[in-house]
C-alpha positions as CSV (number, residue, x, y, z in Angstrom):
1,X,-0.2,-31.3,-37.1
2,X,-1.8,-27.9,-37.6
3,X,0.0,-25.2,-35.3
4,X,-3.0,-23.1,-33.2
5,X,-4.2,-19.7,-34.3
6,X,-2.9,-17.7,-31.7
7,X,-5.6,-14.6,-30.8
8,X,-4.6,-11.7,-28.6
9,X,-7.5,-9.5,-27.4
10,X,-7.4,-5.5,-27.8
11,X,-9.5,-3.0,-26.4
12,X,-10.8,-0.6,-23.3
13,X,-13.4,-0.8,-20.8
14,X,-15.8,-3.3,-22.9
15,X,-13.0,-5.6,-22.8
16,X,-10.9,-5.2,-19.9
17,X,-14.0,-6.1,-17.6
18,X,-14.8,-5.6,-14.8
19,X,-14.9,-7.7,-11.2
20,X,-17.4,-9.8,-11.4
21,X,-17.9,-9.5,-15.1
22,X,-17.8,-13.0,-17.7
23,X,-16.4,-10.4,-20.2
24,X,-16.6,-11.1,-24.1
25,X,-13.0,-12.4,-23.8
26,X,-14.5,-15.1,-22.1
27,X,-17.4,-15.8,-24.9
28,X,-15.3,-15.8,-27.4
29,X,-12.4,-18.3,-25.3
30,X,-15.7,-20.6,-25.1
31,X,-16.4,-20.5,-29.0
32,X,-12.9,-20.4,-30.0
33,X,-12.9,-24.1,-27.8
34,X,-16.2,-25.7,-28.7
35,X,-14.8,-25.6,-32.6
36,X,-12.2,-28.1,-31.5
37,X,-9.6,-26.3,-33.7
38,X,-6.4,-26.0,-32.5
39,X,-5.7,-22.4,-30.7
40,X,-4.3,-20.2,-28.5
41,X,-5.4,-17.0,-26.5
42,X,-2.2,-14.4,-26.0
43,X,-1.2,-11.3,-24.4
44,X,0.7,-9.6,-21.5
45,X,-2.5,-9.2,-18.6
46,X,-5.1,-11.0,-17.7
47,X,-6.9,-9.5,-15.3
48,X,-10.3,-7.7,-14.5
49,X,-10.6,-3.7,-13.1
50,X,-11.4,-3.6,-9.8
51,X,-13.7,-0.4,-9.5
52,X,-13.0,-0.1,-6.1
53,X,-8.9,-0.2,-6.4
54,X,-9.7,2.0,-9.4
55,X,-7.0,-0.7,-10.9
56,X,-6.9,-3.9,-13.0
57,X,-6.1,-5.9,-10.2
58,X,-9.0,-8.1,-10.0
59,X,-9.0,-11.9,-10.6
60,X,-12.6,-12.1,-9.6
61,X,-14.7,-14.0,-13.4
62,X,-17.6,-14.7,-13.0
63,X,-16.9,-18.1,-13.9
64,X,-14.1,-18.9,-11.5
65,X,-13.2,-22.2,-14.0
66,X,-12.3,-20.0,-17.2
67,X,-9.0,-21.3,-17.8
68,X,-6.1,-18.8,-16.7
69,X,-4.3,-19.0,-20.1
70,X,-7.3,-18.3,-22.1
71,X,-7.8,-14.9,-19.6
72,X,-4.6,-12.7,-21.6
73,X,-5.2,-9.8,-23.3
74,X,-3.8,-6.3,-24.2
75,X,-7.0,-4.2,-22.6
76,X,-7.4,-1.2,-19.9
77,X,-9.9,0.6,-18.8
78,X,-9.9,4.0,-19.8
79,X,-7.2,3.4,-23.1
80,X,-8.0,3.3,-26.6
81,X,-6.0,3.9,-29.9
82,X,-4.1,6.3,-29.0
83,X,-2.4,4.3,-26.0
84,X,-2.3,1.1,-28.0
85,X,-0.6,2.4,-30.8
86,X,3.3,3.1,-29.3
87,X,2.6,-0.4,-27.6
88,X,1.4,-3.2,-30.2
89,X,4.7,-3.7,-32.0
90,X,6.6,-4.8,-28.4
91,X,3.6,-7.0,-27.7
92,X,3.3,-8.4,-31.1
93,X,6.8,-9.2,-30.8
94,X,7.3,-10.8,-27.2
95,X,3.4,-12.5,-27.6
96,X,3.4,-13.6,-31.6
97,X,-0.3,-13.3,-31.9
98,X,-1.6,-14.2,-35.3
99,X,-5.3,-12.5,-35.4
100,X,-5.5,-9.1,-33.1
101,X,-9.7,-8.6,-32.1
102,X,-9.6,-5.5,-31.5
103,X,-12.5,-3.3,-30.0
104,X,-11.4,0.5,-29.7
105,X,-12.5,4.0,-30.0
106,X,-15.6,5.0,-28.0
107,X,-12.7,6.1,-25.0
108,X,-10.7,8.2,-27.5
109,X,-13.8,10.3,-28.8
110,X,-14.7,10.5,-25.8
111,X,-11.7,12.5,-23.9
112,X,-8.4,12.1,-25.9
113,X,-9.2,12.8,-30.2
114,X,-11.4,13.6,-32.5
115,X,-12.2,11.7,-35.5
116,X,-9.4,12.6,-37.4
117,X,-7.2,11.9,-34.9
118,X,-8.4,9.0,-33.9
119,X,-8.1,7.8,-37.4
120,X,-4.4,8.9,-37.8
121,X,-3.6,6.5,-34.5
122,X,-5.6,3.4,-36.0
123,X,-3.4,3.5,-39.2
124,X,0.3,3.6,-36.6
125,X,-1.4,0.9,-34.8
126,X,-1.6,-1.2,-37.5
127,X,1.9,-0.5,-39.3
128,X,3.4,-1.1,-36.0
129,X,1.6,-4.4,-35.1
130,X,2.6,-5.2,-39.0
131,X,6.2,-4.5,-38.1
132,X,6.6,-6.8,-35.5
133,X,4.3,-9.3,-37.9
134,X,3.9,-8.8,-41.5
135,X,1.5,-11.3,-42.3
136,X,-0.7,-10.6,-39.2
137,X,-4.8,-10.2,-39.3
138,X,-6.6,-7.9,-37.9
139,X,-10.3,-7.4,-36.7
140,X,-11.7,-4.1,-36.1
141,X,-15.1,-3.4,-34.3
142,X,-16.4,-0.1,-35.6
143,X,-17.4,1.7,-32.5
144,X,-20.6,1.4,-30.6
145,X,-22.0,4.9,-29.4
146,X,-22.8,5.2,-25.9
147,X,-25.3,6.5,-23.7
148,X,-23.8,9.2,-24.4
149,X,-24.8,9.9,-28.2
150,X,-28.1,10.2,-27.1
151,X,-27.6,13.5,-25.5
152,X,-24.6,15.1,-26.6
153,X,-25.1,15.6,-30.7
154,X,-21.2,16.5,-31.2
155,X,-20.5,13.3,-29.5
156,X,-22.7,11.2,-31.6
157,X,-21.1,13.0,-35.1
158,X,-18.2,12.2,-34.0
159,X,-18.9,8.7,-33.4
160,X,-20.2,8.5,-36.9
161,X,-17.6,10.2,-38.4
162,X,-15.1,8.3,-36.7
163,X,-16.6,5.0,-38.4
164,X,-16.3,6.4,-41.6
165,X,-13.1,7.5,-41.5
166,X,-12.3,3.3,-40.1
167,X,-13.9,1.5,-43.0
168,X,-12.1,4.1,-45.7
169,X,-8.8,3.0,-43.6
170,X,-9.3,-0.6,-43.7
171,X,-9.8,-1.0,-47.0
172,X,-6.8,1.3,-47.9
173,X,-4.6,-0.8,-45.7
174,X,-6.3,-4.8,-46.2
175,X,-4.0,-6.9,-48.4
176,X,-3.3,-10.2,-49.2
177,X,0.0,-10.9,-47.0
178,X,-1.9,-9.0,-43.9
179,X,-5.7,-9.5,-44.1
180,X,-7.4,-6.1,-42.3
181,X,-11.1,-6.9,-41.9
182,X,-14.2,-4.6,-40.8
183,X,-16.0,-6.7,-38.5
184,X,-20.5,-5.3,-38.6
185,X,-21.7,-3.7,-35.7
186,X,-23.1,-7.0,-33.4
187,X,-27.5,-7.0,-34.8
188,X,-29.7,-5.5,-32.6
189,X,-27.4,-4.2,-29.8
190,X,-29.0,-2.7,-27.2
191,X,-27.4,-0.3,-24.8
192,X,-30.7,-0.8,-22.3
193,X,-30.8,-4.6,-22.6
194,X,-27.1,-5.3,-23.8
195,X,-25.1,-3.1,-21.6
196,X,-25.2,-2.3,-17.6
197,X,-25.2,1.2,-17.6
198,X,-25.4,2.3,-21.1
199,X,-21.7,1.7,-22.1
200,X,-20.6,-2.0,-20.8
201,X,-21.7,-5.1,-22.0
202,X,-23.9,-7.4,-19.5
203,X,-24.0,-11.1,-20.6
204,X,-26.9,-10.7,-23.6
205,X,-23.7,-8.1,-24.6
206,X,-20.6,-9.7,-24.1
207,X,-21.9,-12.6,-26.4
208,X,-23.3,-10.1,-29.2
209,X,-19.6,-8.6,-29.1
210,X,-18.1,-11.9,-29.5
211,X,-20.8,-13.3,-32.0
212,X,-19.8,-10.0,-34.1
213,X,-16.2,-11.0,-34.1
214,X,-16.5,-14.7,-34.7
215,X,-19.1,-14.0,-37.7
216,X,-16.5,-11.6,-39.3
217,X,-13.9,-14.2,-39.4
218,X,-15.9,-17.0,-40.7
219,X,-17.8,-14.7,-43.2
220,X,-14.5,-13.5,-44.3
221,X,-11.5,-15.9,-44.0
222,X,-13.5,-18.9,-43.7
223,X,-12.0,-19.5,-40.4
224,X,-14.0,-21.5,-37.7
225,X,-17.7,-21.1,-37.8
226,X,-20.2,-18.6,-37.1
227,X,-21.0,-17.8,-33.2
228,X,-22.4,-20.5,-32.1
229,X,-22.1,-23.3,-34.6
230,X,-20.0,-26.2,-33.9
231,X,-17.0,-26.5,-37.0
């Protein structure tokens, strides 16, 4: 019997959720079950941020039925790379994920790092998440700019530098025993139509982000099918 691919979500904001929110996590648990493959959604929380707790406290989907063990993840708002690094290799370890998803970046440039920086703490996240597993994979979203970009130029260099400097890191650190893939910015994303305020995904975005991650794999690894598509 084939043992499921176990998946363990990592991000910020666009993946935490908020109450109230679906969240991509959620598209993608809804893929991940319509291929009828066998698998497994991991990780230490599982719930929403509650806006007006100013905490991820909230159990509040938007579809109440989405299964409590498909809700797990590794995501808060406000964190990015350079809080998930010094945690990944205890949570690889306790949750044995086999494929990280990881969305992270836009926070960081935003009030903790610069490009560079930002950069340095991608390539400790990964040797520590390969630590716990060496033959772990990993998909990495290449950030989306903001609202933000439109206004502030710096910002919006950075963003673009930032990208850059992610694609030369994951092809220096891809390799056969631990696959490290660069997922393409989801098609026509639009922060007017695809987000809520210009930063997190409404529905038409949450299923672009997941569509973008599910396409990677298949396109790559040959694993499931594209978003969508039934196996």
């Amino acid at each position: 019997m084939m043992s499921a691919m176990r998946f363990l979500f990592v991000g910020d904001s666009m993946t935490i959720g908020c109450a109230g929110d679906y969240s991509w996590r959620y598209r993608m648990w809804q893929h991940l079950a319509a291929l009828d493959e066998p698998h497994e959604i991991v990780g230490p929380r599982d719930t929403l941020f509650d806006t007006a707790e100013n905490a991820p406290v909230s159990t509040r989907y938007a579809d109440p039925s989405f299964p409590a063990e498909a809700r797990r993840h590794l995501a808060g708002w406000g964190e990015g790379w350079l809080h998930m690094a010094p945690v990944i290799q205890d949570v690889v370890t306790a949750h044995r994920p086999d494929v990280l998803l990881v969305s992270l970046g836009l926070i960081d440039l935003g009030f903790y790092t610069d490009a560079g920086q930002t950069e340095g703490n991608v390539r400790e996240f990964v040797a520590r998440a390969r630590a716990a597993n060496p033959a772990v994979r990993m998909v990495l979203l290449p950030v989306i700019p903001n609202i933000r970009a439109e206004t502030d130029a710096p910002f919006a260099a950075e963003c673009e530098r930032f990208n850059d400097l992610l694609a030369k890191a994951v092809a220096d650190l891809d390799s056969p025993a631990s696959p490290l893939l660069l997922a393409s910015p989801p098609p026509g994303y639009d922060l007017r139509a695809d987000t809520y305020d210009g930063t997190h995904p409404g529905p038409s975005g949450e299923i672009k982000l997941a569509g973008a991650f599910a396409d990677a794999m298949r396109q790559a690894w040959g694993l499931g099918s594209g978003y969508g598509v039934a196996a």
